[in-house]
N, C-alpha and C positions, 0 to 999 in steps of 0.2 A: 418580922417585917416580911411581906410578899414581896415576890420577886417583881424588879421593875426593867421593860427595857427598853434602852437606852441607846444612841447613838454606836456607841462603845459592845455595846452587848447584855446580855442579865447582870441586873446588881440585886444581891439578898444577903441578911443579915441578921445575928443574933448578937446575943450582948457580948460574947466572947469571939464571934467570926466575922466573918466578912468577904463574899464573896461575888467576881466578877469575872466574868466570862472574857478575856479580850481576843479570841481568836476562834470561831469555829469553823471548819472544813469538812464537805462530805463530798466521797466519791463513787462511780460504781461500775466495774467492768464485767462484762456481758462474757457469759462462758458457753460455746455454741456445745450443742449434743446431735450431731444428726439422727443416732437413733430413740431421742423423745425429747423431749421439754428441755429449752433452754434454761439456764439457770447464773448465776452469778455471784461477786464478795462485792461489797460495800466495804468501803472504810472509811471511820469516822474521826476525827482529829478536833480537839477541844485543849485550849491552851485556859486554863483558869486560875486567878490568883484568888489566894487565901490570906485574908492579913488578921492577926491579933491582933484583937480590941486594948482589952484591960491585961490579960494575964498573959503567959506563953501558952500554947497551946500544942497537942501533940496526936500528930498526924499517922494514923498507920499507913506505908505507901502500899496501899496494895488495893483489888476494886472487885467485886462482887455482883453476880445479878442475880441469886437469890435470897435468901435467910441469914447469909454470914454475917458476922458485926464488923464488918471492913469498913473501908472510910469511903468511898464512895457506893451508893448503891443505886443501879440502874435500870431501866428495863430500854425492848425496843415497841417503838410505835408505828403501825403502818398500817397500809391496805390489804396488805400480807402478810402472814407468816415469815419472819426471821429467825434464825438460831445465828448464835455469837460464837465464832470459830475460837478468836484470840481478843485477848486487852492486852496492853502495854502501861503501866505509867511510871513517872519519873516526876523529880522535883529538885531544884535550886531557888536558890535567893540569898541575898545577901543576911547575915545574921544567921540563916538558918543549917541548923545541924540536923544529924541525922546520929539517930540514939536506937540502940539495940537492947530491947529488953525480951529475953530469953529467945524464940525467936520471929518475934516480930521485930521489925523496923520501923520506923516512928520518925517523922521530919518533926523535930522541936520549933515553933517559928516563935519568937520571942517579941512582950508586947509591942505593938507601932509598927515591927517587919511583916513582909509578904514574904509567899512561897507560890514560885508560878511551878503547878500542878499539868504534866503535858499528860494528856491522856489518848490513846489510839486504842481504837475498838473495832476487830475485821468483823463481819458477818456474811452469812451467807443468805441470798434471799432473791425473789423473783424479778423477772425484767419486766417491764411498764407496771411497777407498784412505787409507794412511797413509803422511805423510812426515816426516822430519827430515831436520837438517842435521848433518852431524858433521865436524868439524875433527881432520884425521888430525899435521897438524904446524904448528908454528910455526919458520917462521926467522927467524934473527937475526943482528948482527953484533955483534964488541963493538969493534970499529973501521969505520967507513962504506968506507975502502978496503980493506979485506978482498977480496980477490978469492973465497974462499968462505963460504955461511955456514953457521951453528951450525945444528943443527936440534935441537929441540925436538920429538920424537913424542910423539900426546898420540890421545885420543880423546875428546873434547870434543864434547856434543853437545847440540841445542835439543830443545824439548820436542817429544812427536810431536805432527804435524799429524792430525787425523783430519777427512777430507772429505766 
């Protein structure tokens, strides 16, 4: 299903996920240089819930913006150049556990629950450009020892940033 959006924010969805954006925030403070080019951090705040469909499903918490097979994977988009100092993310919900297998970490969300996924992403990047964040996939397992996992292609993205 392509992403649709909606009052509420992105909603996208595969037969085992389901996901919806209900909070995105972007900020961006100006860092002066007298001696050259001003420059600046953005930061990006996306509150996103995750609900299993049919099965439970299991989340790695952790978030990527290159080649790694993490659960969420992102890039930035703008007028400029950005590089991504820090990400942050976290996860609760009712039902939902959190299962350790060797050492990854994994939110179990069990079928019919949500897991609202907080995600914060600093970056560093030019004054009078524009950026966001867009989330090109989620993976997921619907067993922790899956040696691969499901992936979710999505294009999911925060509001633009303008600096």
């Amino acid at each position: 299903m392509k992403p649709q959006l909606t009052a509420a924010g992105v909603r996208a969805g595969d037969g085992y996920i389901y996901c919806e954006i209900q909070k995105s925030q972007a900020r961006f403070k100006r860092i002066r240089n007298p001696e050259g080019p001003d420059s600046g951090v953005g930061n990006f705040f996306l509150l996103l819930d995750i609900t299993a469909l049919e099965k439970a499903v299991h989340i790695p918490i952790s978030i990527a913006s290159s080649k790694k097979p993490t659960v969420f994977v992102y890039q930035i988009e703008g007028t400029a150049e950005g590089d991504i100092s820090t990400t942050d993310i976290s996860c609760r919900g009712e039902g939902v556990s959190k299962v350790t297998l060797g050492t990854l970490l994994y939110a179990k969300i069990p079928p019919g629950k949500t897991a609202a996924f907080r995600i914060q992403v600093e970056m560093k990047g030019k004054p009078g450009k524009e950026y966001k964040i867009v989330l090109n996939r989620v993976n997921y397992k619907l067993d922790a020892s899956d040696a691969r996992y499901k992936k979710f292609e999505t294009a999911i993205g925060t509001k633009i940033l303008s600096t």
